[in-house]
C-alpha positions as CSV (number, residue, x, y, z in Angstrom):
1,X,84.1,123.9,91.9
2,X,86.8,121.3,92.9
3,X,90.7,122.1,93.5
4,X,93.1,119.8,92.9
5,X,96.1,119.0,95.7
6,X,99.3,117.9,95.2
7,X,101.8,117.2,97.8
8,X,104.8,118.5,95.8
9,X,106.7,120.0,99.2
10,X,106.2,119.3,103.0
11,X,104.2,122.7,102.8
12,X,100.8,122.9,102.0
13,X,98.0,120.5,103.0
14,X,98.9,117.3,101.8
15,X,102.2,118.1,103.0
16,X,101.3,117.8,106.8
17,X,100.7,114.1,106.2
18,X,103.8,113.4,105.2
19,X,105.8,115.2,108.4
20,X,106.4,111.5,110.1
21,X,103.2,111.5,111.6
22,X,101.3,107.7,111.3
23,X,98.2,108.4,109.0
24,X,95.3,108.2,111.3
25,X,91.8,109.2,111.5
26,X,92.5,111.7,113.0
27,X,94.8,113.5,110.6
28,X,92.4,112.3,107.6
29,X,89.6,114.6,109.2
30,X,92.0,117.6,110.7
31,X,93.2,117.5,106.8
32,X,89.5,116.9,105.3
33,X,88.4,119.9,107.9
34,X,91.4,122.1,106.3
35,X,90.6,121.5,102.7
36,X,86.8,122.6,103.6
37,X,88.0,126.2,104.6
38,X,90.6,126.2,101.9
39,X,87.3,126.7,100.3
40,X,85.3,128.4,102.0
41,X,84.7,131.2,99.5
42,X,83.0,128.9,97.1
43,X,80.7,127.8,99.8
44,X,82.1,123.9,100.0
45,X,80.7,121.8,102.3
46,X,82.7,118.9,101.5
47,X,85.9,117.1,100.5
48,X,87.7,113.8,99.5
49,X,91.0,112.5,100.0
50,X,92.7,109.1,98.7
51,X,95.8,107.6,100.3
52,X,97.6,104.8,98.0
53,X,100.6,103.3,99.2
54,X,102.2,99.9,99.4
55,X,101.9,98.5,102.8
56,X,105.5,96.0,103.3
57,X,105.7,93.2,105.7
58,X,108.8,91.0,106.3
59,X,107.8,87.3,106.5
60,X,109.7,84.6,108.0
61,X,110.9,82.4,105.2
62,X,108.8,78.7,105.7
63,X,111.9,76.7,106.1
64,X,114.2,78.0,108.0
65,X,113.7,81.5,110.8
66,X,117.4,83.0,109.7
67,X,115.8,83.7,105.9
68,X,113.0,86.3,105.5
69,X,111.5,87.8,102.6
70,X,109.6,91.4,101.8
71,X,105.6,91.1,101.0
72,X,104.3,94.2,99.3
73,X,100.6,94.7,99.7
74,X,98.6,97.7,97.9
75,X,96.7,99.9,100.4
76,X,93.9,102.5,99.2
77,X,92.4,104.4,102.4
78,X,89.8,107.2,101.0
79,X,88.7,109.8,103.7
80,X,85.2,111.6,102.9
81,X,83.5,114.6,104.9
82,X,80.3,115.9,103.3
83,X,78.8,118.2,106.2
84,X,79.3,116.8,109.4
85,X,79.4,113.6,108.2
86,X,83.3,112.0,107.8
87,X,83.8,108.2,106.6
88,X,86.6,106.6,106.0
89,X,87.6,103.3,104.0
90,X,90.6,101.4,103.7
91,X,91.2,98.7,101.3
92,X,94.0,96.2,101.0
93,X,94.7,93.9,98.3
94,X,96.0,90.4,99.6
95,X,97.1,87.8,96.8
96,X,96.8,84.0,97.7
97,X,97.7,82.0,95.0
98,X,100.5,84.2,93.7
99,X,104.2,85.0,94.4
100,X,103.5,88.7,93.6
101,X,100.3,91.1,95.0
102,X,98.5,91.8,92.1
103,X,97.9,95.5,91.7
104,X,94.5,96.6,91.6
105,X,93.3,100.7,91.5
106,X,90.7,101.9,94.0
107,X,87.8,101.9,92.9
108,X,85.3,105.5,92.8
109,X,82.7,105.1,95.3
């Protein structure tokens, strides 16, 4: 049986990520740990969460350092804990060519 969580208030779960905290490790697997004995009538042994956000980075502008300019790159960080086992993956989407980041979804692993 899965649950769904949504982060709708700063109570909650998913809430206490979003209390100013930096997203770390750390609160991936204190929050992964949580969501195991939300559930621990159903007997769950594990749980998944997925992090999307843009990641912005002001860049000095090529010709001159008074100038600057916003680059938005998508982030995807997906925190797993099946057991005792917790893995973690981040990925980041860089664009080269391009003016704009092209937006890509995470993919299901």
């Amino acid at each position: 049986m899965s649950k769904a969580f949504t982060c709708r208030s700063s109570t909650g779960l998913l809430g206490r990520l979003s209390e100013g905290a930096p997203l770390s490790a750390s609160s991936l697997s204190i929050l992964l740990q949580a969501m195991i004995e939300s559930h621990r009538d159903c007997g769950s042994r594990s749980a998944r969460v997925r992090v999307r956000f843009d990641l912005l980075i002001r860049r000095p502008a090529l010709v001159t350092e008074v100038l600057s300019e916003w680059k938005s790159y998508p982030v995807c960080v997906t925190a797993r804990q099946v057991g005792r086992l917790t893995t973690f993956q981040a990925q980041v989407g860089v664009s080269i060519l391009r003016p704009a980041p092209a937006r890509r979804r995470c993919r299901d692993t």
